[in-house]
C-alpha positions, 0 to 999 in steps of 0.5 A: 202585787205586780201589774202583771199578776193583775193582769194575769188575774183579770184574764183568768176570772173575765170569763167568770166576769162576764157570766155573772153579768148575764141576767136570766129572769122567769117565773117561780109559778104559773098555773097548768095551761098558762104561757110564762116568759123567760128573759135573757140579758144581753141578747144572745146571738141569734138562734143559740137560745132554747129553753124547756121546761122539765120533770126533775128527771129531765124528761121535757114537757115543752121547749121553745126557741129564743128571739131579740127584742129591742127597746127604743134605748137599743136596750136587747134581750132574748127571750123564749116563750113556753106553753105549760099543757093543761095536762100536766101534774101540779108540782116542781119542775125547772126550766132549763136554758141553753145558750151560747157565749163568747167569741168562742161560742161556748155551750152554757146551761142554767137551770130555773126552778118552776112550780106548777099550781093546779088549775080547775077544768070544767067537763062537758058533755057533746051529744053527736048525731050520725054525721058528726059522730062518722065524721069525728071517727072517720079514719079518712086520710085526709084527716091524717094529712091535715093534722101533719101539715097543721102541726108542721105550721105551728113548729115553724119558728121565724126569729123576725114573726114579730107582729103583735106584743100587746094584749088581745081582742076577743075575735067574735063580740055582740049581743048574740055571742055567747061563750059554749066551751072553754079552754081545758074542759074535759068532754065526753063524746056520746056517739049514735051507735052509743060509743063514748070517747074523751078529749080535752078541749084546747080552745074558747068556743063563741056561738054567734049567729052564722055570718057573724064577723069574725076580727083577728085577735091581734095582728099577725101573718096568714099561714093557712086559710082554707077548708079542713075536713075536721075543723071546716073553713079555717085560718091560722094567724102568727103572731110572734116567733112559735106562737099562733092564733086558729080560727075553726069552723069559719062560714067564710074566709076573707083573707089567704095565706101571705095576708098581714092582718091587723088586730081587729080587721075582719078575717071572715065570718062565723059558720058551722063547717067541719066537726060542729054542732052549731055555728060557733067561732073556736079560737085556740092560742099555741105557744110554741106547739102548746095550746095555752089559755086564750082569755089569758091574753085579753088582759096580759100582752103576748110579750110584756116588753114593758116589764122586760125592759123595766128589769133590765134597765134597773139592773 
């Protein structure tokens, strides 16, 4: 066999080559209402990543972008973070990655299966008086304006919004506090007038005593602190590129917008403004738009760089 046809050969099957050394690495379960993370090795160029979970037909239910993380071996990695809803229906879904490859930025597409278990959800049920029941159904377009603008924050995606990769802290602890409502409950609004609505609660809710230092859960930029008419004073945190923590019904706010926080420092106090029926904390997670559970990341890090790069370096 001729060098030259070797050679012939190697280019035509480099490309091949080079696709099999690309390692895509993500879960095969997680439970409704759950993060999961997906790695891609080697890094991709940046902004060219994008993975989405999806029905068997296609239809998406979540998506999210890819950033590069970096071990201290100049090892580099994508990875997208996604947000499973705690609506969704247990069953077979896949994920769907996209990226870039090559010098000639070719599109590639890789499919992942992913089964999603069921997951219990308490209900409750929320006695609201005259105030509280006009303001919840308040048509007010203040309220309309505040929900754009908070949604607008939390699809904001920056690749270098790397603050926090390890695990959190609950953001309101002591004697006093108590939790009142969990992520996912199912709730039941009875109005003055008799009215009834339903909604799904998308945060962990910790009664405190008003004034009850509040500490950020991990550390983060300020991207919103200020009054809202349904959630009353609040603060946004982010955390990682499109994930976020929300602090709701605050007494008081000590920090503002542009602030860098670390995990722990005060960032104002418990209260019992907004949309409330006493003082309470609300702190909610979104990952990449999708409120996911908060307790989750008391024991597992928001980005589990140990795990990834104990994968690729055995690669």
């Amino acid at each position: 066999m001729s060098r030259v046809f070797l050679f012939g050969l190697f280019i035509l099957l480099a490309p091949l080559y080079a696709a099999q050394a690309l390692s895509i690495q993500s879960p095969a379960t997680v439970e409704r209402g759950l993060p999961l993370q997906v790695l891609i090795h080697p890094a991709q160029a940046s902004g060219t990543v994008r993975a989405q979970i999806e029905r068997e037909d296609g239809r998406r239910i979540a998506s999210a972008e890819g950033f590069s993380i970096r071990s201290g071996r100049d090892l580099e990695s994508s990875v997208v973070l996604l947000g499973v809803p705690s609506t969704v229906e247990p069953g077979r879904y896949r994920i769907r990655i996209e990226y870039t490859e090559g010098a000639e930025s070719l599109q590639r597409v890789r499919y992942r299966e992913l089964q999603v278990l069921d997951r219990e959800y308490q209900e409750s049920t929320l006695v609201l008086d005259l105030a509280m029941s006009e303001l919840r159904t308040s048509t007010d377009p203040r309220r309309y304006r505040e929900t754009r603008e908070l949604m607008e924050i939390l699809t904001r995606f920056r690749l270098d919004a790397v603050f926090a990769v390890g695990t959190m802290v609950l953001p309101v602890v002591g004697e006093n506090v108590r939790v009142s409502a969990r992520f996912g409950d199912r709730r039941q609004f009875h109005y003055s007038d008799g009215g009834r609505a339903g909604s799904i609660h998308y945060g962990l809710d910790l009664a405190a005593p008003t004034g009850t230092p509040v500490v950020a859960s991990a550390s983060g930029r300020v991207v919103f602190a200020g009054d809202r008419l349904i959630t009353g004073y609040s603060i946004v945190l982010e955390h990682l590129p499109g994930v976020y923590g929300l602090y709701y019904h605050m007494d008081s706010l000590d920090v503002e917008s542009g602030d860098y926080v670390r995990r722990g420092q005060v960032v104002g106090t418990v209260g019992a403004t907004g949309l409330v029926t006493g003082p309470h904390l609300h702190w909610e997670i979104r990952v990449s738009g999708v409120p996911v559970e908060p307790e989750w990341f008391l024991a597992e890090p928001l980005l589990d760089t140990y795990r990834v790069f104990s994968i690729i370096e055995t690669e």
